[in-house]
C-alpha positions in Angstrom: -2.4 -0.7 -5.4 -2.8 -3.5 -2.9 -6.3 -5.0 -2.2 -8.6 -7.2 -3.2 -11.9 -5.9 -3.5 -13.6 -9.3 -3.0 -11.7 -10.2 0.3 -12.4 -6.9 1.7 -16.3 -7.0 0.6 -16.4 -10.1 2.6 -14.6 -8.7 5.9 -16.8 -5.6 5.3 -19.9 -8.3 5.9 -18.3 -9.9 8.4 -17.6 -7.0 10.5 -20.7 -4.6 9.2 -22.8 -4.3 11.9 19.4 23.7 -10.2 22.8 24.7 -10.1 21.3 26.6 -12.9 18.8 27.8 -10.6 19.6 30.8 -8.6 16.8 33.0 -8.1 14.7 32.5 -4.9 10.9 33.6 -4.5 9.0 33.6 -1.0 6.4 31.3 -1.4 3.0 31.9 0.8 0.8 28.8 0.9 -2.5 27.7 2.2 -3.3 24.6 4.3 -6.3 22.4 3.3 -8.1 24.4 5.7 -7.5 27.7 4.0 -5.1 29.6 6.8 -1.7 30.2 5.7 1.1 27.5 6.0 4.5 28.3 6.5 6.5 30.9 4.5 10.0 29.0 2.6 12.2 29.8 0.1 11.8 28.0 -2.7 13.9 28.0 -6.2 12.0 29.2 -9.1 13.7 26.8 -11.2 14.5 30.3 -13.3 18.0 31.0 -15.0 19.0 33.7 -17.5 15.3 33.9 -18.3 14.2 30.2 -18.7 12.2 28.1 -16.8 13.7 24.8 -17.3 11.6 22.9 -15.0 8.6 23.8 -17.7 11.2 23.0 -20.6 11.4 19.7 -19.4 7.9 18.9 -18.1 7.0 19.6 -21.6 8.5 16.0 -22.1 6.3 14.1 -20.2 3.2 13.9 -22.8 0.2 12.3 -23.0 1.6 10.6 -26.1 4.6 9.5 -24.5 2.9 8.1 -21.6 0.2 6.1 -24.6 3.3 4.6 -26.1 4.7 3.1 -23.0 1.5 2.3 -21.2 0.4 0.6 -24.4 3.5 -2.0 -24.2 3.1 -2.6 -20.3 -0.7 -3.4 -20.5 -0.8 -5.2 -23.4 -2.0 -8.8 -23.3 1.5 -10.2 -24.4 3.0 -8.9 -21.0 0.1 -11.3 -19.3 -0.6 -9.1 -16.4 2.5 -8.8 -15.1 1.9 -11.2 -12.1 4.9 -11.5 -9.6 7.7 -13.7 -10.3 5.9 -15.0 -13.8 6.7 -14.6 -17.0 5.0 -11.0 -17.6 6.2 -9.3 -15.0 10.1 -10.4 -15.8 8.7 -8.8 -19.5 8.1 -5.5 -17.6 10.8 -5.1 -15.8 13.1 -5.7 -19.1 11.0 -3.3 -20.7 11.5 -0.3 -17.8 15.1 -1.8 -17.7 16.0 -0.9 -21.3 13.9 2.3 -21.4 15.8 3.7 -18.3 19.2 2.4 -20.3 17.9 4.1 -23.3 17.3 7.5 -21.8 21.0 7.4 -20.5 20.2 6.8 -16.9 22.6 5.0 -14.8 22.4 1.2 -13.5 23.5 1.1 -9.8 23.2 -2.3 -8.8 26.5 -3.6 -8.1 25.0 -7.3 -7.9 23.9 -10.0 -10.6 24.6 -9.6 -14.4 22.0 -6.5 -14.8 22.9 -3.4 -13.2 19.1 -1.8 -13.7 17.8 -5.2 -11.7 17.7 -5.4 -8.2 16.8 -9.6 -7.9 15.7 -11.0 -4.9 13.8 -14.1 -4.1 9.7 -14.6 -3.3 7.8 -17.9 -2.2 4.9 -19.0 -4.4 2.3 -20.3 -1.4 -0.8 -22.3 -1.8 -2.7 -24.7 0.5 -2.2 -27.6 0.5 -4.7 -30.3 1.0 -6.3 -32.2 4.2 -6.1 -29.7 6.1 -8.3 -29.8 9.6 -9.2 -28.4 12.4 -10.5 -30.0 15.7 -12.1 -28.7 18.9 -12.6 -31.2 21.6 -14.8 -34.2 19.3 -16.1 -32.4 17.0 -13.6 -31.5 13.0 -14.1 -28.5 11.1 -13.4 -28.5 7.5 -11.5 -26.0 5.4 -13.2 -23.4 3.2 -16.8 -24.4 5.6 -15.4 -23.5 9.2 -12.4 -22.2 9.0 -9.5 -20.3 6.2 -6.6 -18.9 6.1 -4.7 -15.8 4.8 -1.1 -14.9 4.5 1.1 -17.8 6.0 0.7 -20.2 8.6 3.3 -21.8 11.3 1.0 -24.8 11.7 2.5 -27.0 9.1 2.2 -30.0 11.3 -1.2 -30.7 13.6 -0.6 -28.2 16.6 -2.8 -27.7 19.6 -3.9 -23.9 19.9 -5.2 -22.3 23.3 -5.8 -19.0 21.8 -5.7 -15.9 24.4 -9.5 -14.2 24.1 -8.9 -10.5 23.6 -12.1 -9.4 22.7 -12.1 -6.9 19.7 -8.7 -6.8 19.7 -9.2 -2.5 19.9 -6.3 -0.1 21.2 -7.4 3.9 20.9 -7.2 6.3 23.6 -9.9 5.8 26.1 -10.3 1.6 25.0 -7.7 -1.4 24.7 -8.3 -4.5 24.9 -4.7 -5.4 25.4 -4.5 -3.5 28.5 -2.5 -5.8 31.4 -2.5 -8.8 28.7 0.8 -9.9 27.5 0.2 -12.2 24.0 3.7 -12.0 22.9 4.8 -15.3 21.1 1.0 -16.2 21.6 -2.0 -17.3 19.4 -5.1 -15.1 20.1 -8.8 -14.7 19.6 -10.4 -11.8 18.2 -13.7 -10.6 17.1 -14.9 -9.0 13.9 -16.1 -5.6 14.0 -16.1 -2.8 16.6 -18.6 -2.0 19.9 -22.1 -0.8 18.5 -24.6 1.1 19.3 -28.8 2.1 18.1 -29.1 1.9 14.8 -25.9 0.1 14.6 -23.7 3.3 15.2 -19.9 2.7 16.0 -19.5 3.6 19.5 -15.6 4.3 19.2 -16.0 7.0 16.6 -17.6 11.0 17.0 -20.1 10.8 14.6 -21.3 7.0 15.0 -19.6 6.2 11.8 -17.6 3.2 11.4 -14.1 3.3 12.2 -10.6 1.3 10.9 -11.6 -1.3 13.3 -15.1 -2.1 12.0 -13.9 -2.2 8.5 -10.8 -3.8 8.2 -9.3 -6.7 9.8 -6.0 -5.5 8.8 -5.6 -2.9 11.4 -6.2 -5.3 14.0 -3.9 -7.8 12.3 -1.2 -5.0 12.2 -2.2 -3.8 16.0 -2.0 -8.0 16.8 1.7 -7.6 14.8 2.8 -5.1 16.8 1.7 -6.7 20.1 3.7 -9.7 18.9 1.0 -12.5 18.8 2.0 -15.4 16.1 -1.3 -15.5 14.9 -4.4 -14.2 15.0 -7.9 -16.0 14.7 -10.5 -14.3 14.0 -14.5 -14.6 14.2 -17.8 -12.6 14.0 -20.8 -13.7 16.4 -22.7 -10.6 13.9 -26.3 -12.8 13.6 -26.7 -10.8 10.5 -23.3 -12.6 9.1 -23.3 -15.5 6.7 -19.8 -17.4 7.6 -20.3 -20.1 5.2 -22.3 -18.1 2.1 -19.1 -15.4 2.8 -16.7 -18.4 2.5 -17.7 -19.7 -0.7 -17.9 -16.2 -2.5 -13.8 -15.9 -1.8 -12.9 -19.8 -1.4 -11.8 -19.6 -5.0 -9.3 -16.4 -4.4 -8.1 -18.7 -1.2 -7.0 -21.2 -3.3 -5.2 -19.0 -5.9 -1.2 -19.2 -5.3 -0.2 -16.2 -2.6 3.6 -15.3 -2.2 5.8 -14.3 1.0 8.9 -12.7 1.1 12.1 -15.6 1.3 14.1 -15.1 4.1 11.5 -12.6 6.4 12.0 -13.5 9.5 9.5 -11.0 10.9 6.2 -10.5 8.3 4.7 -7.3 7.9 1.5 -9.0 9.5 0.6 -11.7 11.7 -0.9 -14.6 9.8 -4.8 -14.6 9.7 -7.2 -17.1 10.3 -11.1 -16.8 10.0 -13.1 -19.2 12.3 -17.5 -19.8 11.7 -19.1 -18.7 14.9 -19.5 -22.2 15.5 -15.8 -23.0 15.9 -15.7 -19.5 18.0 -18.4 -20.6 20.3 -17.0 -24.5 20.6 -13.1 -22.6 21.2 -14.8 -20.1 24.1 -16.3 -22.7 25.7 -19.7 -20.6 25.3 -23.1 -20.3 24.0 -24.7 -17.9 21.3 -26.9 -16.5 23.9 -24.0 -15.6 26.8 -21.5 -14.1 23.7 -24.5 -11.8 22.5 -24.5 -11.0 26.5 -21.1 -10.5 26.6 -21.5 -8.2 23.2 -24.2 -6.0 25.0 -22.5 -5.2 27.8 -19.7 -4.1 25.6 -22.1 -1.7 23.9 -23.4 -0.4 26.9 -20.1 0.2 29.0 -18.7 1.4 25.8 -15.2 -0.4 27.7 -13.7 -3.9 27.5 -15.4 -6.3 29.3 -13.6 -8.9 31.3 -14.8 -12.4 29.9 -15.3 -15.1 31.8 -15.0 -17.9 28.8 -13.1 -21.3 29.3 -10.9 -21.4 26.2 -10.8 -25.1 25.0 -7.6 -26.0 22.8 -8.5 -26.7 19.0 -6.4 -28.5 17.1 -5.4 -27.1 13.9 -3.3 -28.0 10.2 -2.8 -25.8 8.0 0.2 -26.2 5.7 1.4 -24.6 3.3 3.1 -25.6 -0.3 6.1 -23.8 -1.5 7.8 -23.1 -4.6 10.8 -20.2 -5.0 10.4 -17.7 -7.4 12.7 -14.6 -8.5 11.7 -11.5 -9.2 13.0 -7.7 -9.4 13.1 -4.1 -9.1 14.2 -1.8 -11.9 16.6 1.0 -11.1 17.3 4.1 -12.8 19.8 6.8 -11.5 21.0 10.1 -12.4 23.6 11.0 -10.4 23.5 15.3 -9.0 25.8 17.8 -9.0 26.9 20.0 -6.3 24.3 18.1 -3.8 24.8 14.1 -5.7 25.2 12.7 -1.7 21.1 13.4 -1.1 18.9 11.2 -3.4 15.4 11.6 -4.3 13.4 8.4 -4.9 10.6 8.5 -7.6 9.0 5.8 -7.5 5.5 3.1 -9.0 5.3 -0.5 -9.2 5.0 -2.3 -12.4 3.6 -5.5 -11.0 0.1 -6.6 -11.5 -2.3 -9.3 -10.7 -1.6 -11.8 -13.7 -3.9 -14.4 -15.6 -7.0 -15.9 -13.5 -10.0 -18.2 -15.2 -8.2 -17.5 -18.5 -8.6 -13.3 -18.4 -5.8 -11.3 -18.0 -5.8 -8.4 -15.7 -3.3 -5.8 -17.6 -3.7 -3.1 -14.6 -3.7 -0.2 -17.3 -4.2 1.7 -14.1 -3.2 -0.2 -11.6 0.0 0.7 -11.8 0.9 0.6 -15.5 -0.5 4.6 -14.9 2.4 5.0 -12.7 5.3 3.0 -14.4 4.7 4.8 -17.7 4.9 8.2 -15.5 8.2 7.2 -13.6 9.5 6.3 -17.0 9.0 9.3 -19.0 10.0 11.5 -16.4 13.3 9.7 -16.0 13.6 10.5 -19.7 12.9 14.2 -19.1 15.7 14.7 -16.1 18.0 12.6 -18.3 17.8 15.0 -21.4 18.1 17.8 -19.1 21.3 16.3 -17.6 22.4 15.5 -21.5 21.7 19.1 -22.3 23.6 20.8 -19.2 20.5 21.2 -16.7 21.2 17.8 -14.7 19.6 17.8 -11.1 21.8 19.0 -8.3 20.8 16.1 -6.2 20.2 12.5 -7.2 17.4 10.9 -8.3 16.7 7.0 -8.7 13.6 6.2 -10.6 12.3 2.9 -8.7 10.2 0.7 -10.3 9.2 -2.2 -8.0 7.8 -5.5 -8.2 5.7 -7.2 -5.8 3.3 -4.6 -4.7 0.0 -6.2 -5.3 1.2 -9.4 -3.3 2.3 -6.9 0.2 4.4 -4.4 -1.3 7.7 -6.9 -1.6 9.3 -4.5 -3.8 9.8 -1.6 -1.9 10.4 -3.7 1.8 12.8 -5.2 0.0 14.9 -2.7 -1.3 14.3 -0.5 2.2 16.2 -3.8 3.5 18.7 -3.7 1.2 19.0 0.0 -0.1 21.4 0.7 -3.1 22.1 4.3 -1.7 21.9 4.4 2.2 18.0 5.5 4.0 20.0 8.2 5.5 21.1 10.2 2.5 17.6 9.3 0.5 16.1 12.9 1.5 12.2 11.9 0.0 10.4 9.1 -1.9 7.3 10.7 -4.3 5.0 7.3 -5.4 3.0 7.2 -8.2 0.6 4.8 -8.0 -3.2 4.9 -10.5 -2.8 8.3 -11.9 -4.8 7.5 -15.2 -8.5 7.5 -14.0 -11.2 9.3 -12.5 -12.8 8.4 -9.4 -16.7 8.4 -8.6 -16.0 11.2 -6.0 -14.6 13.4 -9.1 -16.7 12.7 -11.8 -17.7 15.7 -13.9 -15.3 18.2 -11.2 -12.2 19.5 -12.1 -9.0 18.0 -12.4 -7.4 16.5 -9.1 -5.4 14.0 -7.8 -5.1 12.7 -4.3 -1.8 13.7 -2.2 -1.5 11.3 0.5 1.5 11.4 3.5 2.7 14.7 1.8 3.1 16.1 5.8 3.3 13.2 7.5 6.8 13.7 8.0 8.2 16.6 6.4 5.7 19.6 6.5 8.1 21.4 4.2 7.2 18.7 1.2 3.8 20.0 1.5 4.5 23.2 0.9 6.8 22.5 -2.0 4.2 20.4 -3.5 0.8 23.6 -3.2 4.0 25.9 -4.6 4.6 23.7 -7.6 1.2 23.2 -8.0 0.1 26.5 -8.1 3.0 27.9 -10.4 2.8 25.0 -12.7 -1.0 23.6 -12.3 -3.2 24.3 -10.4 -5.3 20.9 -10.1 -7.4 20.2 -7.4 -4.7 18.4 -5.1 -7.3 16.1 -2.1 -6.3 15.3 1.1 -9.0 13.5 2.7 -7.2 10.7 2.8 -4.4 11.7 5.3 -7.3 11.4 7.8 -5.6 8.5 9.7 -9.1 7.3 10.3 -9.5 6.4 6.8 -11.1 3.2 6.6 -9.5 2.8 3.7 -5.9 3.1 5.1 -4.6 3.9 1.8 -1.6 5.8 3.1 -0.2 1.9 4.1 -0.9 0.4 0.8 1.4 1.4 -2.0 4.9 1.2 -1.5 5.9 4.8 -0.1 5.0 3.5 3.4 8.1 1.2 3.5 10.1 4.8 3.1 7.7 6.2 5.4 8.7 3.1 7.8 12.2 3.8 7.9 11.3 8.4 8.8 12.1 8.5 4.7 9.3 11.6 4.0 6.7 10.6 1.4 4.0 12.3 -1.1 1.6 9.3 -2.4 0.1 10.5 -5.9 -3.0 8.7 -6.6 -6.3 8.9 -8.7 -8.6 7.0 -6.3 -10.6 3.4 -7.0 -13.1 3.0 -9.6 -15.0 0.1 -11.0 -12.4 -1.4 -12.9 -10.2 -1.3 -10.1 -8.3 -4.7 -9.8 -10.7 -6.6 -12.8 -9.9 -7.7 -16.1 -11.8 -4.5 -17.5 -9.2 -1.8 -16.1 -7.7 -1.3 -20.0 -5.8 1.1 -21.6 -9.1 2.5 -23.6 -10.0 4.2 -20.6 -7.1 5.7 -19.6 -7.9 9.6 -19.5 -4.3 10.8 -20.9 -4.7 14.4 -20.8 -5.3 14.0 -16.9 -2.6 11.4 -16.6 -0.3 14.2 -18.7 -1.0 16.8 -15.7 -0.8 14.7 -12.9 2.8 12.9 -14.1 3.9 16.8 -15.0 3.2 17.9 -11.0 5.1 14.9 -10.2 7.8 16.2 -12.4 8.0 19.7 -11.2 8.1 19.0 -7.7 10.9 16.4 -8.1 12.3 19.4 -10.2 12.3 21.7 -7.4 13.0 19.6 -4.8 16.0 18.3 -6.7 17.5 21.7 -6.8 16.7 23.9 -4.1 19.4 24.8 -1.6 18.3 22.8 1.3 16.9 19.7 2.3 14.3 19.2 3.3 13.8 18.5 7.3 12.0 15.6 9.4 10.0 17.6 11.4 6.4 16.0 12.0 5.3 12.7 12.9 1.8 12.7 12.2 -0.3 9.6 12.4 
């Protein structure tokens, strides 16, 4: 899964203050909150006695998930980073295991009909870069960084458009009657506050996605259409420069962009010291804490009164094209082969840093395995006369961990057409246990599952219940989540494009994204039932008589 626990401990500072299946049952299940959801029809998968959805699951094993797991994040594959050596290793692997099974290739491009290539940019910083307001330079890495890319290659002046918080929720925006389209802006870390240091913007005083997060103001900024955003915490319990130095070694690792992406998922991001803020607003410490109350008492945006003073600012960036790929696996339906089913996991990790290697046992070698031997399940049940009546493609992307590349691309340049892909079920960490979890029954996390579709929901508690039950969590569809999980694995660039989604996920942990997260604590026999849900709802949604319908479009 995407994130960087070190980067987002920082902002957290900085910010803190089947054919064969013809008999139907009437399925009656309940909502998280206990009251009964819609009725549907739903096929029981049943034929002359047999249950070949459980024939099948029955494939997926905790030993077959070992053996492929235990190729994927071994130390020889080097951690799979994107566009190396490891990751090309991975995607082989998937490649031939798909080819093995008997699935299809349907690439129609390049020499490998299992590999969808596509180019990425390797992107570092380069050096002497500097940034100037009025007389006075800032250095790099001690007043002022960088994330994601940057369109000042060449010194540029900068009269960035003050938006305070940079907030837009029913009842506040700070964009209201303030065009920054095209524009560079100015916005502060953190959310309105109140005693105690309670969010003001949230019921219960806890902190929202815009106290913990610059991304969702980032994204917000995106949306808006600014070219960058700058950003800067006048928090007097904030360290700028001791925060700095605890990430200014993952700043300087290599980062990668998408070739040929006109329009990034998100702005670029800058990160300014307070001192740089206050030289840029033309302003004092005293008037900007001022400024800050009267926020927190109006508990509305406050009209500032700030001179902004141009900065002028370098930041380049070095370049190097790489390639890289997704792995594609198709079974092809029967009576309903025009609808497609995407099942999908990433098989992309973080690579070699400091001489460890981060094998992402979890993270998502957990998910990669799954996909796999589930394609190997629906591909002996094709062999054997039991093939799905709609199509599946098993999607293994690359790219995730560096902004889900993977999946955007292939939602740019889909082998089967958006229109006739009916679903896209993502497995991403399903081989863990989560501190929320620990010594409770089996679970998994189902994120997006209704977002969309409130049928696949449905499905999803049916096949759960028939075929399970594990505890299936939904706390984080909450579109407060501070966590915005539902936007960080690569069902969201489905979800994008009104494709309906069910996110399968174990939760963090404290190997998440380190060198420790191994395959010797991979819990298999939870893995094993989490992959087999997977399976039977693909199963059932494969086969029943109708897709299902676009009919929500929850936050």
């Amino acid at each position: 899964m995407n994130k960087t626990p070190l980067l987002l401990a920082f902002l957290a500072l900085a910010s803190a203050v089947p054919a064969h299946a013809q008999g139907k049952v009437k399925v009656k299940s309940k909502s998280a909150a206990g009251k009964p959801a819609t009725k549907i029809k739903t096929t029981t998968g049943k034929a002359a006695g047999n249950d070949w959805s459980v024939k099948y699951a029955d494939q997926v094993t905790a030993e077959r998930l070992r053996t492929h797991l235990a190729v994927l994040a071994s130390d020889e594959y080097e951690g799979r980073e994107t566009g190396q050596k490891g990751q090309h290793m991975a995607a082989d692997y998937v490649a031939k295991q798909f080819k093995t099974a008997g699935l299809t290739g349907p690439v129609t491009t390049g020499t490998d009909p299992y590999q969808q290539h596509f180019d990425v940019e390797q992107v570092t910083w380069a050096e002497g870069n500097t940034l100037k307001v009025g007389s006075t330079s800032y250095d790099w890495l001690t007043d002022f960084y960088g994330l994601g890319d940057s369109p000042f290659g060449q010194e540029t002046s900068v009269k960035p458009v003050f938006v305070g918080y940079g907030i837009e929720q029913d009842g506040y925006s700070d964009y209201a009657g303030v065009d920054v389209k095209g524009k560079d802006i100015l916005v502060l870390l953190g959310e309105p506050t109140g005693d105690g240091g309670k969010a003001l913007l949230s019921a219960d005083g806890a902190p929202t996605k815009w106290g913990t997060d610059y991304r969702g103001k980032a994204q917000l900024a995106t949306q808006k259409g600014a070219r960058t955003v700058f950003f800067v915490s006048f928090n007097p319990t904030s360290n700028f420069a001791k925060q700095t130095g605890r990430i200014a070694s993952y700043i300087a690792r290599p980062s990668m962009v998408m070739v040929g992406n006109d329009k990034p998922s998100r702005v670029p991001s800058f990160f300014i010291s307070p001192a740089v803020g206050l030289a840029v607003l033309g302003t004092t410490d005293a008037a900007m804490q001022a400024y800050l109350g009267k926020i927190n008492s109006t508990k509305q945006p406050v009209a500032a009164t700030f001179t902004v003073v141009p900065m002028l600012i370098k930041a380049e960036r070095k370049r190097e094209k790489l390639d890289t790929q997704n792995v594609l696996g198709f079974i092809e339906g029967t009576d309903k082969k025009a609808d497609v089913i995407v099942i999908s996991a990433h098989h992309d990790h973080l690579g070699k840093h400091d001489g460890q290697i981060f094998n992402g046992a979890d993270d998502d070698g957990s998910g990669t395995s799954a996909i796999i031997t589930m394609a190997e399940a629906f591909a002996r049940a094709k062999k054997e006369g039991h093939g799905p009546r709609r199509s599946l493609l098993f999607l293994s992307v690359t790219g995730e961990e560096k902004g889900l590349f993977g999946s955007e691309y292939y939602s740019k340049h889909p082998i089967f057409p958006l229109a006739s892909t009916e679903l896209d079920l993502n497995v991403d960490m399903i081989g863990r246990t989560d501190v929320e979890h620990e010594g409770k029954p089996d679970y998994v996390y189902v994120i997006g599952s209704d977002k969309l579709a409130s049928q696949l929901k449905v499905i999803l508690e049916a096949e759960n219940k028939q075929y399970g039950p594990i505890d299936l969590d939904y706390r984080f569809d909450d579109p407060n989540d501070p966590n915005r999980f539902y936007y960080r694995s690569d069902h969201y660039n489905f979800a994008v494009n009104k494709v309906p989604v069910a996110f399968f996920f174990n939760g963090v942990h404290a190997d998440y994204h380190q060198q420790s997260d191994e395959i010797e604590k991979i819990e298999f026999a939870k893995m094993e039932k989490r992959a087999r849900l997977v399976f039977h709802t693909a199963w059932e949604l494969a086969n029943r008589d109708g897709r299902i319908v676009v009919d929500s479009n929850k936050p």
